[in-house]
PyMOL Python script that loads the backbone (N, CA, C, O; Angstrom):
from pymol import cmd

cmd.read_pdbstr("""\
ATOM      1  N   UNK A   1     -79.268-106.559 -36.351  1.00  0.00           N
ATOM      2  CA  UNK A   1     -79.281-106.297 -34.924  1.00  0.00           C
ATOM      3  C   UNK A   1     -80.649-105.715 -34.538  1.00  0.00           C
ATOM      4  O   UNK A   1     -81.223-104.776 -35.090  1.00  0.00           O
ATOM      5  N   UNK A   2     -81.066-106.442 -33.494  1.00  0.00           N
ATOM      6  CA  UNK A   2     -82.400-105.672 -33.040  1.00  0.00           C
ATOM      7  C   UNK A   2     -82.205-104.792 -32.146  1.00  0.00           C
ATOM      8  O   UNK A   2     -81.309-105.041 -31.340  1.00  0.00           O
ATOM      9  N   UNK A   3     -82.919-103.577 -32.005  1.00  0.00           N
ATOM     10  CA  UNK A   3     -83.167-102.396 -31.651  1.00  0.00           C
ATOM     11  C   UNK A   3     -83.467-102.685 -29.924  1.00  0.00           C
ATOM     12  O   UNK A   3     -84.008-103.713 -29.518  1.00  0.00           O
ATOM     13  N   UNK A   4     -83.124-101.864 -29.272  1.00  0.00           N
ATOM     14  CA  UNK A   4     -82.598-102.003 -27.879  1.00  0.00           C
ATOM     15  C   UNK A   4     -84.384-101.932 -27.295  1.00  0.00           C
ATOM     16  O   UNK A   4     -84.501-102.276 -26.119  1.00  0.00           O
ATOM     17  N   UNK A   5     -85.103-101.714 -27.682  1.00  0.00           N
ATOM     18  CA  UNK A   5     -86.666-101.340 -27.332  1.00  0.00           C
ATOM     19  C   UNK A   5     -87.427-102.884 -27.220  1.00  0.00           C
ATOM     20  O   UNK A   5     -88.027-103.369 -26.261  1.00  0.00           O
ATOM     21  N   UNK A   6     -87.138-103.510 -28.710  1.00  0.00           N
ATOM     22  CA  UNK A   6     -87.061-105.020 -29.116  1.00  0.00           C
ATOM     23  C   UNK A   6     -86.812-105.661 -27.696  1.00  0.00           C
ATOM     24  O   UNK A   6     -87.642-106.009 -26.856  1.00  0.00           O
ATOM     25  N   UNK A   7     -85.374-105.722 -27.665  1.00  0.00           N
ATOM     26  CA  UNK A   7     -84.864-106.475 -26.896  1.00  0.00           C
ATOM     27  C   UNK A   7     -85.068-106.501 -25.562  1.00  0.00           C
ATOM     28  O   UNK A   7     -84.877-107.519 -24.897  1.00  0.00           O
ATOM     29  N   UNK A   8     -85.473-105.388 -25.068  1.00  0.00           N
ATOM     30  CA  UNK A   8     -86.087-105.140 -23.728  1.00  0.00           C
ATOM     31  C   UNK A   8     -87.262-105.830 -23.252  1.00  0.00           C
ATOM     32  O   UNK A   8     -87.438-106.477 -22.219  1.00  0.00           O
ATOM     33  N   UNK A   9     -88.214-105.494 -24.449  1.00  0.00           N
ATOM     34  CA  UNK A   9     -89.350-106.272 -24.431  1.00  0.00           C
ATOM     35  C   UNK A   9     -89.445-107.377 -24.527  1.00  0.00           C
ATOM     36  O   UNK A   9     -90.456-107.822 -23.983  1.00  0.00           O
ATOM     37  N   UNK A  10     -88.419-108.541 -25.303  1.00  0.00           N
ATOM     38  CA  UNK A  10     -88.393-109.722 -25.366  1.00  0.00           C
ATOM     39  C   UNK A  10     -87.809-110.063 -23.859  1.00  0.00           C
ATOM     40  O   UNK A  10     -88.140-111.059 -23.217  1.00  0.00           O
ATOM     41  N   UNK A  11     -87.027-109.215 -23.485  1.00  0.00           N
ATOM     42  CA  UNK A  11     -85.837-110.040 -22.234  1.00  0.00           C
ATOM     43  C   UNK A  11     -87.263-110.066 -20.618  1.00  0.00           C
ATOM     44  O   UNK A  11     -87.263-110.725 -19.578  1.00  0.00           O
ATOM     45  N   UNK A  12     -88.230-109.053 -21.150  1.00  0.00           N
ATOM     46  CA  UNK A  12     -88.991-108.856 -19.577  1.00  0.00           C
ATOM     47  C   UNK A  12     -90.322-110.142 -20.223  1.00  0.00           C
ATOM     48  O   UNK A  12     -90.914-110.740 -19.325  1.00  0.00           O
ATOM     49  N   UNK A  13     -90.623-110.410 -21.331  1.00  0.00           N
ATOM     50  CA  UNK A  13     -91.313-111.190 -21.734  1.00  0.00           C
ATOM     51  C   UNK A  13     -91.002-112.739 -21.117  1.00  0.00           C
ATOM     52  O   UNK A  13     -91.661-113.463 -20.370  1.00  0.00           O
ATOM     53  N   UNK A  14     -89.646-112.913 -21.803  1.00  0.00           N
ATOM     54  CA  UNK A  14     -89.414-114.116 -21.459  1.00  0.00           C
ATOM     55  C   UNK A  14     -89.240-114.540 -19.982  1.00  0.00           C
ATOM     56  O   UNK A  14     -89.855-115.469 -19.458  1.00  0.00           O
ATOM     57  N   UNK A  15     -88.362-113.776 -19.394  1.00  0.00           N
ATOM     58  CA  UNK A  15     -88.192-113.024 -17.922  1.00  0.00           C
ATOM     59  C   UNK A  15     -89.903-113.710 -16.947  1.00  0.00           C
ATOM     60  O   UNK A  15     -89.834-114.593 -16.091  1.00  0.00           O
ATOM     61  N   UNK A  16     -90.940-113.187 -17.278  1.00  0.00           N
ATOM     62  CA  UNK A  16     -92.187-113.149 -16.835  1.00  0.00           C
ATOM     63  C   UNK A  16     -92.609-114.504 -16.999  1.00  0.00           C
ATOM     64  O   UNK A  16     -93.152-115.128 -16.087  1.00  0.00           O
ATOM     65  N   UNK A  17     -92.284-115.176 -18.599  1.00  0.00           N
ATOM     66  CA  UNK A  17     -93.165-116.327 -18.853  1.00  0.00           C
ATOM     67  C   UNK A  17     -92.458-117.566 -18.041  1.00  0.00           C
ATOM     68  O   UNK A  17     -93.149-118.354 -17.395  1.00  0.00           O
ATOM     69  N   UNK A  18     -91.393-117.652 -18.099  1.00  0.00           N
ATOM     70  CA  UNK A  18     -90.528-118.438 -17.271  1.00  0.00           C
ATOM     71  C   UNK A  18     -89.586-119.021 -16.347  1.00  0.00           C
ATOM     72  O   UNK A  18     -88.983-120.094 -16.308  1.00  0.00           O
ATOM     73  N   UNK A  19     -89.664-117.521 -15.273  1.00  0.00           N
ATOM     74  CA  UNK A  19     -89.036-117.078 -13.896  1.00  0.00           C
ATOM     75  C   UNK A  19     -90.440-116.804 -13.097  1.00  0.00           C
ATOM     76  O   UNK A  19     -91.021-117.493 -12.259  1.00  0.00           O
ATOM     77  N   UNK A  20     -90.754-115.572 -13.659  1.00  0.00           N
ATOM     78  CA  UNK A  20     -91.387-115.110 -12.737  1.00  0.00           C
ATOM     79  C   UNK A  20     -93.373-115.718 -12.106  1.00  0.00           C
ATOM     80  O   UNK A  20     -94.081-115.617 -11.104  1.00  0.00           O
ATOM     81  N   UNK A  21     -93.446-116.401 -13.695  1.00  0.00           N
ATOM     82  CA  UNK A  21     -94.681-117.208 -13.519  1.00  0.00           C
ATOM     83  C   UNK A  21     -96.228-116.681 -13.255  1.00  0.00           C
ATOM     84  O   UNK A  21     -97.292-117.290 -13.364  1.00  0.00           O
ATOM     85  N   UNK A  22     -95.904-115.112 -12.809  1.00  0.00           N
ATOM     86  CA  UNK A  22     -97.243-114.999 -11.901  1.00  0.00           C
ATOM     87  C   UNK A  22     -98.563-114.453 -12.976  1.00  0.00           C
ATOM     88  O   UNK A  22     -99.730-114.178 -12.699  1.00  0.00           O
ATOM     89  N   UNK A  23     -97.930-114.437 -14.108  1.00  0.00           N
ATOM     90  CA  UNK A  23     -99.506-113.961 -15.405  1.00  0.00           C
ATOM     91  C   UNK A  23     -98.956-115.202 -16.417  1.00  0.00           C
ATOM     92  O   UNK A  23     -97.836-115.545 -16.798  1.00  0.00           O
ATOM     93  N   UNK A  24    -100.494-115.755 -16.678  1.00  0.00           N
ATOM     94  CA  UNK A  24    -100.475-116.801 -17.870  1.00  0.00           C
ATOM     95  C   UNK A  24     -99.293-115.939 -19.216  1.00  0.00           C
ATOM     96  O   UNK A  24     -99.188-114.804 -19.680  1.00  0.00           O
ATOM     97  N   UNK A  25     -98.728-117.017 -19.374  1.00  0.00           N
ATOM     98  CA  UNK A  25     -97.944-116.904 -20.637  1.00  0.00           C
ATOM     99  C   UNK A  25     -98.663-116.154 -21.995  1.00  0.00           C
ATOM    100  O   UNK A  25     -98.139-115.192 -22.557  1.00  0.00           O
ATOM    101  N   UNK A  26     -99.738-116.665 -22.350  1.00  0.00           N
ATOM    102  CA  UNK A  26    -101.039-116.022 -23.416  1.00  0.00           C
ATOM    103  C   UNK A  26    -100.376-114.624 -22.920  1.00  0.00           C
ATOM    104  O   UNK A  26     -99.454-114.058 -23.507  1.00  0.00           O
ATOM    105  N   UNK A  27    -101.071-114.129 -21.627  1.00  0.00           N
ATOM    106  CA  UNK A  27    -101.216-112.663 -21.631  1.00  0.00           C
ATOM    107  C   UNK A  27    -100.131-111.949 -21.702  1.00  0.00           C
ATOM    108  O   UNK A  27    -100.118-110.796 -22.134  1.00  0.00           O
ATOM    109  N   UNK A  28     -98.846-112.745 -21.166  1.00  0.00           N
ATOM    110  CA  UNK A  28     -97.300-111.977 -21.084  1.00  0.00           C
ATOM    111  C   UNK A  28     -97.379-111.536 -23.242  1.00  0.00           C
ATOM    112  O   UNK A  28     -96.964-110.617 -23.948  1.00  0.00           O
ATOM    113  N   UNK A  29     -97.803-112.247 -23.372  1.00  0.00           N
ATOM    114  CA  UNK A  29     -97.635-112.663 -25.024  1.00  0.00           C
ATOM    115  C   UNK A  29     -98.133-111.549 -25.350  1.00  0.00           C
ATOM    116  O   UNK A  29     -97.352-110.644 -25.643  1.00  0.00           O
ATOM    117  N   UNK A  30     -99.569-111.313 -25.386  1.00  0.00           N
ATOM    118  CA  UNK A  30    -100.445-110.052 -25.693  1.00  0.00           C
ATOM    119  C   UNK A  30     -99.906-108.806 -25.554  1.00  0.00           C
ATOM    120  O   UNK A  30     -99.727-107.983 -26.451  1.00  0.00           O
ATOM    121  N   UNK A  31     -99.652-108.701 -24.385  1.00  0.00           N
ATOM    122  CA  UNK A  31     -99.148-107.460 -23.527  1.00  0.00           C
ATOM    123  C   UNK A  31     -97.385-107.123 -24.852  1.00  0.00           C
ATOM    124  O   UNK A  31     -97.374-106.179 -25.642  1.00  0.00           O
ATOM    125  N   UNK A  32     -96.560-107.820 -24.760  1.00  0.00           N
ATOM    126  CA  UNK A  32     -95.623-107.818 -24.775  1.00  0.00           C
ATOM    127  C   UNK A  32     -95.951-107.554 -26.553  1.00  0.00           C
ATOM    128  O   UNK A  32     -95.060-107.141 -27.297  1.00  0.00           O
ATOM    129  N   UNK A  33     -97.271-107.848 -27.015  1.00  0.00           N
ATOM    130  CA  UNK A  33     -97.214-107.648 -28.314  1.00  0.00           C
ATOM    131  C   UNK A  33     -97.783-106.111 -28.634  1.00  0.00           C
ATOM    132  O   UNK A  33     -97.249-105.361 -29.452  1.00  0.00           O
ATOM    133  N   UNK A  34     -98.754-105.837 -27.981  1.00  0.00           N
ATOM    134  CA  UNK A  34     -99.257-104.693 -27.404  1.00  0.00           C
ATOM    135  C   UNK A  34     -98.331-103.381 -27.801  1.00  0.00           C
ATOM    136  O   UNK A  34     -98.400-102.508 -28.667  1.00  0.00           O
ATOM    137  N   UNK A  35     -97.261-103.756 -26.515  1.00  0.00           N
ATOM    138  CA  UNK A  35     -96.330-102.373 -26.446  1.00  0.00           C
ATOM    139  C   UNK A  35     -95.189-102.418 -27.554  1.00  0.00           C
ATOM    140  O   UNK A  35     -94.575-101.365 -27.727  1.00  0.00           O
ATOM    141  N   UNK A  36     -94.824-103.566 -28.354  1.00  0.00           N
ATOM    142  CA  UNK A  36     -94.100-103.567 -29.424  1.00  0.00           C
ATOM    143  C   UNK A  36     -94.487-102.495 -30.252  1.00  0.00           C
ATOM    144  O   UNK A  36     -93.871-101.458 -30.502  1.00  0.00           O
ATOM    145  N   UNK A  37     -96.242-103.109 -30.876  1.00  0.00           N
ATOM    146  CA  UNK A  37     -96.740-102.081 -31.629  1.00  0.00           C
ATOM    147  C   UNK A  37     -97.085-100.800 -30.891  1.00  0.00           C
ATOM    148  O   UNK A  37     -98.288-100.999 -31.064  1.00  0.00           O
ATOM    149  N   UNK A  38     -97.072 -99.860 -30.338  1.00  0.00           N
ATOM    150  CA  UNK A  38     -97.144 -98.670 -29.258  1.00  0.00           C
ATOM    151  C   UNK A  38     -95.634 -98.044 -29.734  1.00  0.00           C
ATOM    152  O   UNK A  38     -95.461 -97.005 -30.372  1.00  0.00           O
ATOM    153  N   UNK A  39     -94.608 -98.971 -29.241  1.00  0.00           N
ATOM    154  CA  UNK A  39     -92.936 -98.464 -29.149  1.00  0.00           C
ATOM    155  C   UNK A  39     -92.459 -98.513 -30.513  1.00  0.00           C
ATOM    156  O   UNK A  39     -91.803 -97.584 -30.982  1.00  0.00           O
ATOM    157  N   UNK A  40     -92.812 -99.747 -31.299  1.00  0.00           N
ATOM    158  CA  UNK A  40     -92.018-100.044 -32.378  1.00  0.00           C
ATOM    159  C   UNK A  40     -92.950 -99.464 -33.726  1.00  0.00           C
ATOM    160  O   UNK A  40     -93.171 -98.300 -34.062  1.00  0.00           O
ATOM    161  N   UNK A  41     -93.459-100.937 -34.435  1.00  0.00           N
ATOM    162  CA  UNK A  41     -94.004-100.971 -35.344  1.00  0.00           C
ATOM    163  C   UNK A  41     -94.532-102.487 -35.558  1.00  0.00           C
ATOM    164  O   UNK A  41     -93.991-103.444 -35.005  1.00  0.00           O
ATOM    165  N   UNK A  42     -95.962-102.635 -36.663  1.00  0.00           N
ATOM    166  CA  UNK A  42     -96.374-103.903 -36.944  1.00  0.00           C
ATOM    167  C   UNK A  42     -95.368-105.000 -37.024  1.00  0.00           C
ATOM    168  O   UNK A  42     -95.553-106.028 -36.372  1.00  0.00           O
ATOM    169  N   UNK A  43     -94.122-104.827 -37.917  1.00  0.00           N
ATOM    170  CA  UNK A  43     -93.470-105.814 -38.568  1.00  0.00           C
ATOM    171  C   UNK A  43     -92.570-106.088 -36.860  1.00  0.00           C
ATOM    172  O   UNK A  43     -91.691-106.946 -36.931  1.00  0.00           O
ATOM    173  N   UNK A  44     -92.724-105.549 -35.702  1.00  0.00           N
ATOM    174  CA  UNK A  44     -91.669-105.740 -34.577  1.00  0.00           C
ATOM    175  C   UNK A  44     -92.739-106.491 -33.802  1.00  0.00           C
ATOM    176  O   UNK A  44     -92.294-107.350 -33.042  1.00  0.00           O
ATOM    177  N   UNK A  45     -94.141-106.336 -33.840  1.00  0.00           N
ATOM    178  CA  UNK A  45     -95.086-106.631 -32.811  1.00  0.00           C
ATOM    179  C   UNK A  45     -95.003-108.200 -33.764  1.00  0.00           C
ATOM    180  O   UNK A  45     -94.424-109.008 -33.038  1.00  0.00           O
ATOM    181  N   UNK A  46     -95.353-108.806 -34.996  1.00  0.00           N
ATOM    182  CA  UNK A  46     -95.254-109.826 -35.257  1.00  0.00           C
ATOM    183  C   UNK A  46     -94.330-110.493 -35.221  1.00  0.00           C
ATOM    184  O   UNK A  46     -94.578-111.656 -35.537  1.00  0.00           O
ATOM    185  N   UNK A  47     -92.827-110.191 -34.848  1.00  0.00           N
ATOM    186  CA  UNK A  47     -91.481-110.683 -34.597  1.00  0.00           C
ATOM    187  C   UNK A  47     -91.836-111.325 -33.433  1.00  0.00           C
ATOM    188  O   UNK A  47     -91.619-112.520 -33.228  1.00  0.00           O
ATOM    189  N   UNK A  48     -92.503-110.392 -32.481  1.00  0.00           N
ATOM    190  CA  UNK A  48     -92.532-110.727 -30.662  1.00  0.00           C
ATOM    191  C   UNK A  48     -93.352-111.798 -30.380  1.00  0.00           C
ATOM    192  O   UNK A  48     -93.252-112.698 -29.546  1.00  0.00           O
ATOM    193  N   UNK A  49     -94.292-111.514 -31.330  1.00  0.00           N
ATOM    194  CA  UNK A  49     -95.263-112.727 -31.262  1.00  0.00           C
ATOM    195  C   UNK A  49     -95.204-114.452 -31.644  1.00  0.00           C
ATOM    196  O   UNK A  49     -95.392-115.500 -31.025  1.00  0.00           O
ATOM    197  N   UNK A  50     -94.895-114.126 -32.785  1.00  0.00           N
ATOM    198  CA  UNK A  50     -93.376-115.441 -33.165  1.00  0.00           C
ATOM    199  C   UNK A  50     -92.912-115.971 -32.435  1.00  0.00           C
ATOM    200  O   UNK A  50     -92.913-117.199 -32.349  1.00  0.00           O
ATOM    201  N   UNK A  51     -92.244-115.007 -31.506  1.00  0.00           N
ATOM    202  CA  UNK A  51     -91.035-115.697 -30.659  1.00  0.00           C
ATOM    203  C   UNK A  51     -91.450-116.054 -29.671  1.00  0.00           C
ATOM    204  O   UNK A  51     -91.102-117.197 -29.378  1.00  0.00           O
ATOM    205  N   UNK A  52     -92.568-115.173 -28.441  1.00  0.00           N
ATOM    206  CA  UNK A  52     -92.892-115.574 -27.558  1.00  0.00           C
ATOM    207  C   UNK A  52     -94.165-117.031 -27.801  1.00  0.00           C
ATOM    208  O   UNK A  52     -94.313-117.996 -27.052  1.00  0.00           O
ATOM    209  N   UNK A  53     -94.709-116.805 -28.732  1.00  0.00           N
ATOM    210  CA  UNK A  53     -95.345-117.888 -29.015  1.00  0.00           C
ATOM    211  C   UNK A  53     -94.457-119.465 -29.250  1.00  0.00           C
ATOM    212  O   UNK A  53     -95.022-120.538 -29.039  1.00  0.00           O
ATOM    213  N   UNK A  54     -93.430-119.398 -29.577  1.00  0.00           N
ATOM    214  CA  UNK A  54     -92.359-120.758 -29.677  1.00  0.00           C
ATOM    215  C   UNK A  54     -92.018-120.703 -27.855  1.00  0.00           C
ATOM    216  O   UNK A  54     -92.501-121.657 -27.246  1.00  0.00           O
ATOM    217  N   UNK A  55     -91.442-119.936 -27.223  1.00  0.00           N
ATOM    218  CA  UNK A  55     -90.721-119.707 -25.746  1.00  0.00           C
ATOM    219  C   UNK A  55     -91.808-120.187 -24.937  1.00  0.00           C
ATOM    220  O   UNK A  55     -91.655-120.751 -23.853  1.00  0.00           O
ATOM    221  N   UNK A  56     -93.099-119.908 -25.589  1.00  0.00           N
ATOM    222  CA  UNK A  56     -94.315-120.390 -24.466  1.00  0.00           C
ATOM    223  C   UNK A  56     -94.727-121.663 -24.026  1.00  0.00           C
ATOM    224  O   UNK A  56     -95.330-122.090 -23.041  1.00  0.00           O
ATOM    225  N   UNK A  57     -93.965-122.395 -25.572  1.00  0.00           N
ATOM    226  CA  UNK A  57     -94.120-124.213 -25.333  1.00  0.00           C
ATOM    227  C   UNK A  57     -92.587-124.430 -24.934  1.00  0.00           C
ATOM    228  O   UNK A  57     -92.186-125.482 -24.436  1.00  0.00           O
ATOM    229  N   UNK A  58     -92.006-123.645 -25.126  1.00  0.00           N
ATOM    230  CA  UNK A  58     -90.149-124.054 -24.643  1.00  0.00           C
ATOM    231  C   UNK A  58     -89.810-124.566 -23.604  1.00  0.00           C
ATOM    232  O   UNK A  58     -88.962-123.813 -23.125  1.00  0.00           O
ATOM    233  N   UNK A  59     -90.066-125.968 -22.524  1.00  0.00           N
ATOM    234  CA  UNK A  59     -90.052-126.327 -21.615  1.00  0.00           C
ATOM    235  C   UNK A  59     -88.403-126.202 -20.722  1.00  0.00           C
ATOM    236  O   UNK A  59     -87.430-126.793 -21.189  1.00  0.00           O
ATOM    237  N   UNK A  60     -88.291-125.374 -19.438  1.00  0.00           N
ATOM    238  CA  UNK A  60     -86.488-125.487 -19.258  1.00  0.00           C
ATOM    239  C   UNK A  60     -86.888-126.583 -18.213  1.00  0.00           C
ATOM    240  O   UNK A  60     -87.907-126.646 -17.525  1.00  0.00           O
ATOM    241  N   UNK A  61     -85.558-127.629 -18.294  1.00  0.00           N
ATOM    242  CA  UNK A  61     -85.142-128.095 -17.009  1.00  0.00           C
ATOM    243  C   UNK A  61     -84.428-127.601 -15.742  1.00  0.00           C
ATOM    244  O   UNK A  61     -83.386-126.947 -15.778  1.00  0.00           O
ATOM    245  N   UNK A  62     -85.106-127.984 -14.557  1.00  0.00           N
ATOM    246  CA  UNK A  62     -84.622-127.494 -13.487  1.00  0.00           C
ATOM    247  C   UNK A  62     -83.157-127.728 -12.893  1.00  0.00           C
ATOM    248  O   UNK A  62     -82.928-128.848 -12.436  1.00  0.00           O
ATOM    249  N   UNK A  63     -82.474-127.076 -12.872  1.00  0.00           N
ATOM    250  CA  UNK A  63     -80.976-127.453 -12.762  1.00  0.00           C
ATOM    251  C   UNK A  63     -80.651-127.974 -11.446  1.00  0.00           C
ATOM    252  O   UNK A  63     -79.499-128.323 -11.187  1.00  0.00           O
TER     253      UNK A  63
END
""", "prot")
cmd.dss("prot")
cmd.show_as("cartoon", "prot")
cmd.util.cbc("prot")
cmd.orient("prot")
């Protein structure tokens, strides 16, 4: 189970890269890797990065 700090950061990450639109995806990425390592630790900031790096090519269809 990931840690509620994690998950926050992933949910406003993804939240940003593909709702809200208004900062390049790269930087949501940075940022979001940024405060991992700040809040968490290395091994959480390379989790975030992972993931938002796959979510960044993750194309949704418009419903």
């Amino acid at each position: 189970m990931f840690k509620p700090e994690l998950r926050n950061i992933l949910r406003v990450a993804v939240y940003d890269i593909h709702i809200r639109r208004a900062v390049p995806a790269k930087t949501v990425t940075t940022v979001a890797v940024n405060l991992a390592k700040k809040m968490l630790d290395d091994n959480a900031a390379r989790l975030v990065n992972a993931l938002l790096r796959q979510i960044e090519d993750f194309k949704i269809e418009k419903v």
